[in-house]
C-alpha positions as CSV (number, residue, x, y, z in Angstrom):
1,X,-77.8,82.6,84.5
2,X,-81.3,83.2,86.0
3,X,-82.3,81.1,88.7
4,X,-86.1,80.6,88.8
5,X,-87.9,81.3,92.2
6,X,-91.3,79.3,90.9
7,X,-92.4,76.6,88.6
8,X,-95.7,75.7,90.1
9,X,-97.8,79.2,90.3
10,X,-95.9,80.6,87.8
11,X,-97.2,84.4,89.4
12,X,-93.2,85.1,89.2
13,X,-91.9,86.7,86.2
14,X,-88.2,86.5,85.2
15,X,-86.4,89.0,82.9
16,X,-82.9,89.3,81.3
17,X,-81.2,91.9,79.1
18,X,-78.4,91.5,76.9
19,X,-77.8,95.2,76.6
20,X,-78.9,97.5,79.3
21,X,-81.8,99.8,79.2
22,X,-83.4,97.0,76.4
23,X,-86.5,96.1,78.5
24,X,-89.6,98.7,78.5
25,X,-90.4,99.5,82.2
26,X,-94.2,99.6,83.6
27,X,-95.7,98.7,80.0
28,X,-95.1,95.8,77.5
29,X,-95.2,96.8,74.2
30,X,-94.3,100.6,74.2
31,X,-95.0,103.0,71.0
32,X,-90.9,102.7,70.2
33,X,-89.1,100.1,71.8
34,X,-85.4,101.1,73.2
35,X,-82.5,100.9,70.8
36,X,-84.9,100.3,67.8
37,X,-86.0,96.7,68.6
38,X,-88.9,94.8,68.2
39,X,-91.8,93.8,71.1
40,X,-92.6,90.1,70.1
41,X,-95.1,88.0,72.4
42,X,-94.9,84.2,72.4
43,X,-98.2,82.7,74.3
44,X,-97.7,79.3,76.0
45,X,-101.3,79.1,77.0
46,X,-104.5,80.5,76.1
47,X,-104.8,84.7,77.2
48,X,-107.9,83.6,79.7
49,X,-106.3,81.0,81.3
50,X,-106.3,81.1,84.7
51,X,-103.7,83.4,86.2
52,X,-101.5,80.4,87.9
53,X,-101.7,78.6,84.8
54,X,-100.6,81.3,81.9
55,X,-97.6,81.6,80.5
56,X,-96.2,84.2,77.9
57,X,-93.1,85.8,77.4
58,X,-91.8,89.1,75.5
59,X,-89.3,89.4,73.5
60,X,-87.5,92.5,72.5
61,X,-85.6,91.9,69.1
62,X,-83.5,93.3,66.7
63,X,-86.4,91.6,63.8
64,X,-89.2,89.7,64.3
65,X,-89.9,86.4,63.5
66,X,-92.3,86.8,60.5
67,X,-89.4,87.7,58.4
68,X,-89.1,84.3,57.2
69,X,-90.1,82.8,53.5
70,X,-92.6,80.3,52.3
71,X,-92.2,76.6,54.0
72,X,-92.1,73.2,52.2
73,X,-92.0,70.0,53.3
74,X,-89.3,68.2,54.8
75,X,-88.4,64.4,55.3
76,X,-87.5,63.1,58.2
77,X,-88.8,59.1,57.8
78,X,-88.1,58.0,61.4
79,X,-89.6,61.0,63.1
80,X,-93.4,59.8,64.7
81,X,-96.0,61.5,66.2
82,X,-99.5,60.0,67.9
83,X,-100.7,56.6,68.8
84,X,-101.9,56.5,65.0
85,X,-98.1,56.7,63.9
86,X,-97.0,53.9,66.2
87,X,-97.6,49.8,65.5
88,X,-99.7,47.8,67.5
89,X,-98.0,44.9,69.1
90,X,-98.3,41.9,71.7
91,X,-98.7,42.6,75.0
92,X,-94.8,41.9,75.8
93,X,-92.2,43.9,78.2
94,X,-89.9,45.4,75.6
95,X,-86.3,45.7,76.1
96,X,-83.7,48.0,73.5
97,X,-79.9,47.3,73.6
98,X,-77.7,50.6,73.6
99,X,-77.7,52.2,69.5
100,X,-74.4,53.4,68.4
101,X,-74.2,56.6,67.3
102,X,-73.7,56.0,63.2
103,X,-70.7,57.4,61.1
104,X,-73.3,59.9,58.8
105,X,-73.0,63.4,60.1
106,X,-76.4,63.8,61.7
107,X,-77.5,66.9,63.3
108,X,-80.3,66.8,66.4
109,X,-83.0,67.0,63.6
110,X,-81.8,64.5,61.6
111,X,-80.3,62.3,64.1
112,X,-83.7,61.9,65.6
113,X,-85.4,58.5,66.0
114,X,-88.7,57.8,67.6
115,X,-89.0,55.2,69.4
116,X,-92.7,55.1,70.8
117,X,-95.7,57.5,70.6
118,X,-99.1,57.6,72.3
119,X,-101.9,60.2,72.0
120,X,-102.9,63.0,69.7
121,X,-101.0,65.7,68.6
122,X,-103.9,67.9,66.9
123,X,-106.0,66.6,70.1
124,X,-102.9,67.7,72.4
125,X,-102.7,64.5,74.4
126,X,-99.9,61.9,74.9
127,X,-96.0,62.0,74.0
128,X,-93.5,61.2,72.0
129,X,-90.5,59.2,73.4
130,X,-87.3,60.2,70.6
131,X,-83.9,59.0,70.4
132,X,-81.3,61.1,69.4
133,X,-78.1,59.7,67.8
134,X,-75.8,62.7,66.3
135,X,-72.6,63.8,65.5
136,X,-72.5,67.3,64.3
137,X,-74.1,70.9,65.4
138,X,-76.8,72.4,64.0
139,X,-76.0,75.2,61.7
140,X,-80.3,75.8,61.2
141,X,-82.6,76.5,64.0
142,X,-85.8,73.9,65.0
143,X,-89.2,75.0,66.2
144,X,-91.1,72.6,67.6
145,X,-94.7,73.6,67.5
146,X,-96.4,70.4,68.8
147,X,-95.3,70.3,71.8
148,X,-92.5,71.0,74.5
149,X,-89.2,68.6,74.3
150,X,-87.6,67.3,77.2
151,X,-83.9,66.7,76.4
152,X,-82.1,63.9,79.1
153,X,-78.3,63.7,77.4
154,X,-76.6,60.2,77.6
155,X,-73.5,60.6,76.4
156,X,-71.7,64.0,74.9
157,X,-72.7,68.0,76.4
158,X,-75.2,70.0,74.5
159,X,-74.6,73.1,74.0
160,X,-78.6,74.5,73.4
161,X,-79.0,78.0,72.1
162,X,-82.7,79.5,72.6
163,X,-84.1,82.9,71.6
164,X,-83.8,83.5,75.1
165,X,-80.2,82.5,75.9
166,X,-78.1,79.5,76.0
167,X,-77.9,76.9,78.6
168,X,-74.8,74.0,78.3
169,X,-76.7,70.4,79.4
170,X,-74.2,67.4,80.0
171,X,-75.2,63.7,81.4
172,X,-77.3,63.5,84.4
173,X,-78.8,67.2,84.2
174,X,-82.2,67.9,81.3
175,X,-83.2,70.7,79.6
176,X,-87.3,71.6,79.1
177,X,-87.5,73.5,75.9
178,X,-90.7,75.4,75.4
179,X,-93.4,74.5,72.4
180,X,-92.9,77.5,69.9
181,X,-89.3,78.8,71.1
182,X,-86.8,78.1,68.4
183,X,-83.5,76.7,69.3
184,X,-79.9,74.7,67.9
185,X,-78.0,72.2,69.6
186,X,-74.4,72.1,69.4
187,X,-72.1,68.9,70.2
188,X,-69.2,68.1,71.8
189,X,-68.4,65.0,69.9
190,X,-70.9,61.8,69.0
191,X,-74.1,61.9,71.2
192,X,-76.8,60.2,72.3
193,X,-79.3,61.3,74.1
194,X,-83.2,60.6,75.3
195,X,-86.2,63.2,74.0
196,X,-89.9,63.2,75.8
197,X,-92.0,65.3,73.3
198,X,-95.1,66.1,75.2
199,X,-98.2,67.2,73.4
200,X,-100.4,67.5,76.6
201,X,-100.4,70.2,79.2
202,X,-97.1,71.7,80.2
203,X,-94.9,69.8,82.3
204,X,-94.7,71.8,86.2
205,X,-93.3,70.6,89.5
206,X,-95.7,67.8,91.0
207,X,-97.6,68.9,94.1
208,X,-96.2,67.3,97.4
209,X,-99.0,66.5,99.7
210,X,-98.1,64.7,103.0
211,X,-94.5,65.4,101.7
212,X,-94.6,68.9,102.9
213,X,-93.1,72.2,101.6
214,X,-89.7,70.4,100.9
215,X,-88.4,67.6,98.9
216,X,-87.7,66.0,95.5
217,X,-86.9,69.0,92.7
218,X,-86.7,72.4,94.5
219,X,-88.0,75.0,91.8
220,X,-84.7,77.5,93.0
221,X,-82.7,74.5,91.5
222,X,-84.0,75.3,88.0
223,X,-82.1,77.5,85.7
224,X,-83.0,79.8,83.1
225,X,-80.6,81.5,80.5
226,X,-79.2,84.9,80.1
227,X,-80.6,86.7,77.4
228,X,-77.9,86.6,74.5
229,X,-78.0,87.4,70.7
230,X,-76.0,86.8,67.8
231,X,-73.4,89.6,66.4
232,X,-74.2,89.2,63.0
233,X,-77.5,87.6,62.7
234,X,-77.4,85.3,59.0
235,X,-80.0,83.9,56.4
236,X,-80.6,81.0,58.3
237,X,-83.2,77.4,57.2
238,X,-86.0,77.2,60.0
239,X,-87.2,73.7,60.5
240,X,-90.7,73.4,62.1
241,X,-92.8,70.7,63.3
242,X,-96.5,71.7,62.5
243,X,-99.2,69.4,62.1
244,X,-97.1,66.2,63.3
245,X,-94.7,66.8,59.9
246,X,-91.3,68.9,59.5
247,X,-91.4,71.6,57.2
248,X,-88.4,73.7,56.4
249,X,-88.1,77.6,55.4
250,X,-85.1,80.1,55.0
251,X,-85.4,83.5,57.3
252,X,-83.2,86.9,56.2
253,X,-81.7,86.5,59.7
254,X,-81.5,84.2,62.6
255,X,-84.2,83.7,64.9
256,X,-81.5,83.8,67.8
257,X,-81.9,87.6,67.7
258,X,-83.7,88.3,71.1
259,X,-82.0,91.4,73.2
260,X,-84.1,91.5,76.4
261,X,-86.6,89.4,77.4
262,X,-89.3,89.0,80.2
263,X,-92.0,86.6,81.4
264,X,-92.8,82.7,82.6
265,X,-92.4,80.7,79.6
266,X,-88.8,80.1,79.4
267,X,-86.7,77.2,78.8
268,X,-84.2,75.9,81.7
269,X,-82.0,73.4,82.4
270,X,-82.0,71.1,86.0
271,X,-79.2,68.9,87.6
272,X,-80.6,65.9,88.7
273,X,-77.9,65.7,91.7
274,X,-80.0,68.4,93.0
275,X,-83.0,66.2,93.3
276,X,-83.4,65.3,97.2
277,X,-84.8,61.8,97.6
278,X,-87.5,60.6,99.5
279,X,-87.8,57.2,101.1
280,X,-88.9,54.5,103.5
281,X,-86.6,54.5,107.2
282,X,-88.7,52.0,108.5
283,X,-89.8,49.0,106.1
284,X,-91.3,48.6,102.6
285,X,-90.9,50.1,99.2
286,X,-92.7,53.2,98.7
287,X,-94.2,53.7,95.0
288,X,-92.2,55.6,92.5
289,X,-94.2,58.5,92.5
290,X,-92.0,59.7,95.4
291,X,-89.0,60.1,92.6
292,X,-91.1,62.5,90.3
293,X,-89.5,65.6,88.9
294,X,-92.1,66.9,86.8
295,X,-95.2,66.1,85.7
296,X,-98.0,67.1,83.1
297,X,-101.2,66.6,84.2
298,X,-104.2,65.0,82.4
299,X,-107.9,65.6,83.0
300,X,-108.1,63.5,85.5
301,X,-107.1,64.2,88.8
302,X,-103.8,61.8,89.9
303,X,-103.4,60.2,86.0
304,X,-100.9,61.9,84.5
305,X,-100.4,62.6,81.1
306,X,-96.5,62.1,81.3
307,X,-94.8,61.8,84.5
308,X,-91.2,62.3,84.3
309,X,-89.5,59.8,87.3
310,X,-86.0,59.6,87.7
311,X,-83.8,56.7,90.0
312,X,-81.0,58.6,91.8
313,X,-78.2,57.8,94.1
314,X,-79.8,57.0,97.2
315,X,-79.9,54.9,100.9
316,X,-81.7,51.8,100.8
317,X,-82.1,51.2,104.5
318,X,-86.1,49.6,104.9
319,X,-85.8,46.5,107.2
320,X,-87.6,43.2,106.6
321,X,-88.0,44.4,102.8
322,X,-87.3,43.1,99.8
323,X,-85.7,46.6,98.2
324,X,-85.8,46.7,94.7
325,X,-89.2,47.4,93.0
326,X,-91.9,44.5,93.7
327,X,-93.4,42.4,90.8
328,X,-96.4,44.6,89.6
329,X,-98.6,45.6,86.9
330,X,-99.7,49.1,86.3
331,X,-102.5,51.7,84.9
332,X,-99.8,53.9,83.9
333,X,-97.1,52.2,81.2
334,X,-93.6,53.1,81.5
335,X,-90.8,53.7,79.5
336,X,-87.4,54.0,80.7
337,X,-83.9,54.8,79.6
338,X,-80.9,54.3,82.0
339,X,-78.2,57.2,81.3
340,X,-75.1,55.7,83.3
341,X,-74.2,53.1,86.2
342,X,-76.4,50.2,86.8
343,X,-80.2,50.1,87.3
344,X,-80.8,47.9,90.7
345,X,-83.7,45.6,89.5
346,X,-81.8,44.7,86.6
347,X,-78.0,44.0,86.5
348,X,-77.6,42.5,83.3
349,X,-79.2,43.4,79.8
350,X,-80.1,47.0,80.7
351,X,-77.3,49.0,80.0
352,X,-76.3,52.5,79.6
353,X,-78.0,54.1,76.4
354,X,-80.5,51.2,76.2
355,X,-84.1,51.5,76.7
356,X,-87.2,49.3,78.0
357,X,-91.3,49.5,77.3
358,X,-93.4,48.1,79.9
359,X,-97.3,49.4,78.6
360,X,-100.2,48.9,80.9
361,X,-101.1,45.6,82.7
362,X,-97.4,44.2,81.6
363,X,-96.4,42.8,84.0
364,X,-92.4,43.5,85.0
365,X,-89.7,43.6,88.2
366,X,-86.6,42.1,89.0
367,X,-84.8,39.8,86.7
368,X,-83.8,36.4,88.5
369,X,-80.6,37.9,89.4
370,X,-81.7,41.1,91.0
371,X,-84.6,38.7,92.9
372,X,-81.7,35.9,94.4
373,X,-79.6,38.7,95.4
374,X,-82.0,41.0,97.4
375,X,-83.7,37.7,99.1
376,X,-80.7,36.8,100.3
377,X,-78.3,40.2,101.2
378,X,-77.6,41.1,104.5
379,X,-80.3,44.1,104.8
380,X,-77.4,46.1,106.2
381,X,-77.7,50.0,104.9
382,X,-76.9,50.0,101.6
383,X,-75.9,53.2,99.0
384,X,-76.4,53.1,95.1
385,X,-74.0,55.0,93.9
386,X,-73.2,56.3,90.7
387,X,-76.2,55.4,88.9
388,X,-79.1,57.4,87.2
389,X,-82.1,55.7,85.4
390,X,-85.5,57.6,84.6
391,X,-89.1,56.8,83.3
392,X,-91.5,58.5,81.1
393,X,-94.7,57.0,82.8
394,X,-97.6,57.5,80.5
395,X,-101.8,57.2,81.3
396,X,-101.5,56.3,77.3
397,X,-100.3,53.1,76.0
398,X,-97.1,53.5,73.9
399,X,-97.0,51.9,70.7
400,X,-93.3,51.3,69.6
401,X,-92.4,52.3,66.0
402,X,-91.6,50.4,63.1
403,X,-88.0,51.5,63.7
404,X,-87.9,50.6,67.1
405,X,-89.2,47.5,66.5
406,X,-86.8,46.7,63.0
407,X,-83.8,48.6,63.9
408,X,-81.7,45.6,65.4
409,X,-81.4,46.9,68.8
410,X,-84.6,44.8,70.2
411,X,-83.5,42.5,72.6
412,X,-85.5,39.6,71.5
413,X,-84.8,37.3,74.3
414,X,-85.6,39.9,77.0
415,X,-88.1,37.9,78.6
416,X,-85.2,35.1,79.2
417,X,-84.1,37.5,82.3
418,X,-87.4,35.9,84.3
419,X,-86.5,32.6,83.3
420,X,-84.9,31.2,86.3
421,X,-87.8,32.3,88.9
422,X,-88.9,29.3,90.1
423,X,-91.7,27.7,92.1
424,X,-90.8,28.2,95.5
425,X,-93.7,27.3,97.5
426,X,-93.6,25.1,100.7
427,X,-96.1,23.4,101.9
């Protein structure tokens, strides 16, 4: 695989070649490309963006990917998109049990459940948080172009195979699969896994400020594929998302046809084991900011338009501090998925595969449990092990779906959990 020297300029470009001699030299686009192929270039920006902020890559294939027929429309009920597309509901913290993965053979398309949306897709703002609960490969190819998905597996490996190469993504690692680059996921059995479909700016590594030049996701920790094709290239459907709906097409040949390959806008895959933690050695709880892996930026400066925060393994060594997260209510809401172990601030109720919504100005922290037990521990150093929760952290309210909200899996008596925090004032 290609490791990838730079996500934050993106001034580095990276090139593979399934078959040697494939990739023109000093010019893009040459009168006859080598062994007959085709030069294709998919723009991930606008051509007068700023240098540091374009992104384009070519492709050099055996056809290109207008060879495809007429599209119609294709239903997919439980698949959202915007704020518009969401309900509007009471200012509650929201909790989802674990969904099982159903007996119906599914594939990523049509396992796909949306759970909460915010924004605009034709106004290229907000996200869309998915869940995806399927059982068998794709034998068609999706093309998502709304907006980039960010793919966190939960329970079974995907095996994800790109016009630029495949990359193999189990639990605890993600895969960032660009807007307009066609793909299939293949499983390894029932699987569940967590989707962040983000129709604002691309997500990048977050700027680090005071941190310095090193800490939380190191951009050589990023992996790109090598460029692969397919032998024998079939008539294969194309779904597309255009427009906020599915539509579906047959191509003469597959789209997974791509020989050699250069440029920025690629699709990679990061282990979150690699992620080095930051964190108080003195005393208080620093703000979750300092757990950010990537981030897509809004138009204003700080307020992002999707964070994407993950809770590692980690020390917990502050003294005089209460350690899990404080009591609080945010500008920024906050959805989060736990994909295994236990999440600190909440021992019981939030389990593996389950999900929470905590919109702006709800307020949220540590169930009664979580609060008797950090008041009252020995403030010894302390490890979390074996444990990996994350958050899409929004500047957009979500609005849950009519699915999410009917679908059985809301945990109705969620607020229960702050039940037993009682008046404890002295006089």
């Amino acid at each position: 695989m290609t490791e990838l020297a730079c996500l934050t300029g993106f001034g580095n470009q990276f090139q593979s070649e399934a078959v040697p001699g494939a990739l023109p030299v000093g010019r893009n686009s040459p009168q006859r490309v080598a062994h007959g192929l085709y030069a294709e270039l998919l723009s991930g920006s606008a051509f007068t963006a700023p240098r540091a902020e374009n992104r384009r890559t070519w492709m050099y294939r055996r056809q290109p990917s207008v060879i495809v027929g007429a599209y119609e429309a294709y239903a997919q009920p439980c698949w959202r998109s915007g704020a518009a597309e969401g309900e509007v509901v009471a200012p509650d913290p929201l909790r989802w049990h674990p969904v099982p993965v159903p007996a119906e053979a599914q594939d990523f398309i049509d396992g796909l459940r949306t759970v909460a949306v915010n924004g605009d897709v034709d106004a290229q703002t907000g996200v869309a948080v998915h869940l995806v609960l399927a059982n068998r490969s794709m034998q068609r190819a999706f093309v998502n172009a709304d907006g980039e998905m960010l793919v966190v597996p939960q329970q079974g490996t995907l095996t994800i195979t790109t016009e630029l190469g495949v990359l193999q993504v189990a639990p605890g690692e993600i895969a960032l699969l660009p807007r307009g680059m066609a793909f299939k996921v293949a499983l390894d059995g029932p699987t569940r896994a967590y989707v962040c479909e983000n129709h604002g700016a691309p997500f990048r590594l977050p700027e680090l400020g005071p941190i310095g030049s090193n800490g939380l996701a190191d951009a050589r920790d990023f992996i790109a594929p090598r460029a692969a094709f397919e032998a024998d290239p079939q008539p294969t459907e194309i779904v597309r998302k255009f427009g906020g709906r599915l539509w579906r097409a047959t191509a003469k040949a597959s789209p997974f046809n791509v020989v050699a390959w250069h440029g920025n806008l690629v699709p990679f895959k990061y282990d979150t084991r690699r992620f080095m933690t930051i964190g108080s050695i003195s005393h208080d709880h620093p703000d979750p900011s300092i757990f950010t892996v990537l981030t897509s930026p809004s138009d204003t400066p700080g307020t992002a338009n999707c964070d994407f925060v993950i809770f590692p393994p980690r020390w917990m060594v502050a003294e005089d501090t209460f350690r899990p997260p404080w009591y609080h209510r945010n500008l920024m809401s906050e959805f989060m998925g736990l994909v295994y172990g236990q999440y600190d601030a909440k021992p019981e109720g939030f389990r593996p595969g389950g999900m929470s919504l905590h919109d702006c100005m709800v307020p949220h922290g540590p169930d009664a449990e979580a609060f008797d037990k950090a008041t009252n521990a020995p403030l010894a150093p302390h490890r979390l092990t074996d444990t990996l929760a994350f958050m899409f952290e929004s500047r957009w309210r979500f609005r849950p779906t009519a699915w999410a909200l009917n679908g059985g899996a809301l945990d109705r008596s969620y607020a229960d959990c702050w039940a037993g925090l009682a008046d404890r004032f002295e006089a």
